[in-house]
C-alpha positions as CSV (number, residue, x, y, z in Angstrom):
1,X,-2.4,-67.2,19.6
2,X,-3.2,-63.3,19.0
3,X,0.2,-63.8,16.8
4,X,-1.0,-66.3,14.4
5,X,-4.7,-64.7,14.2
6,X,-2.8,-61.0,13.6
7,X,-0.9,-62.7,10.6
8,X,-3.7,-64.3,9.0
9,X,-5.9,-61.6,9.3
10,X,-3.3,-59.5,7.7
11,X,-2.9,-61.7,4.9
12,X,-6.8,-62.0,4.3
13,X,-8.0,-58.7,5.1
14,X,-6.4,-56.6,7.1
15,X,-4.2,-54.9,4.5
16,X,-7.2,-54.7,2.5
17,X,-9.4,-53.3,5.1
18,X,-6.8,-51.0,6.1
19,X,-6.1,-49.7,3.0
20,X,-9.5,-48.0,2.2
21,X,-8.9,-46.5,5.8
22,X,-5.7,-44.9,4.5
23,X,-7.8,-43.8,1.2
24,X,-10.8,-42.3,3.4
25,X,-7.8,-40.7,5.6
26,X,-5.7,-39.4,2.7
27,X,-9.2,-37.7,1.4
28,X,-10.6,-36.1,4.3
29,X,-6.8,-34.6,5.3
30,X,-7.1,-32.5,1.8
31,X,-9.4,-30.0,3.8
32,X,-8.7,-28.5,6.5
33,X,-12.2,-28.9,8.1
34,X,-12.0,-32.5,8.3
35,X,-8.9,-33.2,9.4
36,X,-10.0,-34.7,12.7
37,X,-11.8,-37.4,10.2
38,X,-8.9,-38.3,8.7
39,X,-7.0,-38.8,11.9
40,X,-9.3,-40.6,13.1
41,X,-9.3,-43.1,10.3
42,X,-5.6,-43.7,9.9
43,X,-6.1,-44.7,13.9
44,X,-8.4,-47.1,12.2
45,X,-6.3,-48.7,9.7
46,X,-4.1,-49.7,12.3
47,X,-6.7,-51.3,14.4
48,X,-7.5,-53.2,10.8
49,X,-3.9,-53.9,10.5
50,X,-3.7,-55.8,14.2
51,X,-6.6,-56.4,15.7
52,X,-6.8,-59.1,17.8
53,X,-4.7,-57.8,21.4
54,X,-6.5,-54.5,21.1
55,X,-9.8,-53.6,21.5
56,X,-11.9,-50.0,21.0
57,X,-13.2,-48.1,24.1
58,X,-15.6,-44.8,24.5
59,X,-13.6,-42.0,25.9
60,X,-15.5,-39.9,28.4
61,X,-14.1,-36.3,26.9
62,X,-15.9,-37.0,23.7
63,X,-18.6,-34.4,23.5
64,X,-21.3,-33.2,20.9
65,X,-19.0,-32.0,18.5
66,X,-17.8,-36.0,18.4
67,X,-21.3,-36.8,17.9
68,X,-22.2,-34.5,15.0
69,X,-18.9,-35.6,13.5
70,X,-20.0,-38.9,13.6
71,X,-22.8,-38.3,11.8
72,X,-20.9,-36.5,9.2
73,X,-18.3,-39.5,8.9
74,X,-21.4,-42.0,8.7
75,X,-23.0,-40.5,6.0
76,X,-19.5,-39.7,3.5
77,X,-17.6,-42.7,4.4
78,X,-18.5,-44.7,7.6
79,X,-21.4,-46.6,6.0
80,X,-19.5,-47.3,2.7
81,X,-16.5,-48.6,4.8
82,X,-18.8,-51.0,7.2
83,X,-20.4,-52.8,4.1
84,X,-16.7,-53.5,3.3
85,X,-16.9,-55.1,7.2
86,X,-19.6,-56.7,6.9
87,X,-19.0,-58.3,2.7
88,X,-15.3,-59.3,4.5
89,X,-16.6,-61.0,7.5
90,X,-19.3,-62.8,5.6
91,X,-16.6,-63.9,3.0
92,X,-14.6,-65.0,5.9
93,X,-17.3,-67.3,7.7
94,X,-17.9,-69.5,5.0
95,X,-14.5,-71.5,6.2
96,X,-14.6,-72.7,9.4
97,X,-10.8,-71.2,9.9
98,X,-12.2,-67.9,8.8
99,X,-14.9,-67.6,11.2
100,X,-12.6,-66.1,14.1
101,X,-11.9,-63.7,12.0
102,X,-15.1,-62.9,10.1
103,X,-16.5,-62.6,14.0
104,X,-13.2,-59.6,14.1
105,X,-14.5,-58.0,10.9
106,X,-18.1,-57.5,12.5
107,X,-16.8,-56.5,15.8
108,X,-14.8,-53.5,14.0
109,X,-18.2,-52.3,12.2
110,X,-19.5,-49.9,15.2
111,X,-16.2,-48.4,15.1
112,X,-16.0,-47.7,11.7
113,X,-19.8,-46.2,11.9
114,X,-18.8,-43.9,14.2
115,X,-15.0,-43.7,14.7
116,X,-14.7,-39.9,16.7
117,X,-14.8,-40.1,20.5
118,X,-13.2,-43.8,20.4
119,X,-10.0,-44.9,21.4
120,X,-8.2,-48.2,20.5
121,X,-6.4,-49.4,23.4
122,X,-4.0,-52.4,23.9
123,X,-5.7,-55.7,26.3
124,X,-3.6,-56.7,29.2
């Protein structure tokens, strides 16, 4: 079943979603400074790419210079990528096929809010 969902998610938004991960990624690696943001978003776009099997965790290490980050990252790029969640996953529930994965779409919002001190890990 996580098969079938993966490929019609990619199909309808995933490659989509994904992409404007790779764009935030591409432009944060030009500095040096915010490297770490655009690492963290390509770790993203994969998540987007393949969702459903995976899922995000906190990690524990994360300290304040995740959280300040964060609020960096929501303010230049987290917010603008979220309403592309949320536009997606509204788009998505008007079909009742879509609703699985419009449901996917607004479970990957908090992450891409505040992506630093997360980790995408695979389910058993």
């Amino acid at each position: 079943m996580r098969l079938i969902l993966n490929v019609i998610w990619l199909v309808l938004c995933g490659l989509w979603m994904a992409l404007g991960y790779i764009v935030a990624g591409i432009i944060c690696c030009i500095l040096i400074i915010t490297i770490p943001f655009g690492l963290a978003s390509f770790r993203i776009a994969a998540y987007a790419l393949w969702p459903f099997g995976r899922t995000v965790v906190d990690r524990h290490d994360a300290g304040a210079a995740s959280t300040i980050g964060n609020v960096i990252w929501f303010i230049f790029a987290g917010l603008w990528l979220s309403i592309g969640h949320v536009l997606t996953g509204v788009a998505l529930c008007i079909t009742i096929i879509g609703i699985p994965l419009g449901v996917a779409n607004f479970k990957m919002i908090p992450v891409s809010l505040m992506p630093l001190g997360k980790e995408i890990v695979e389910l058993p």
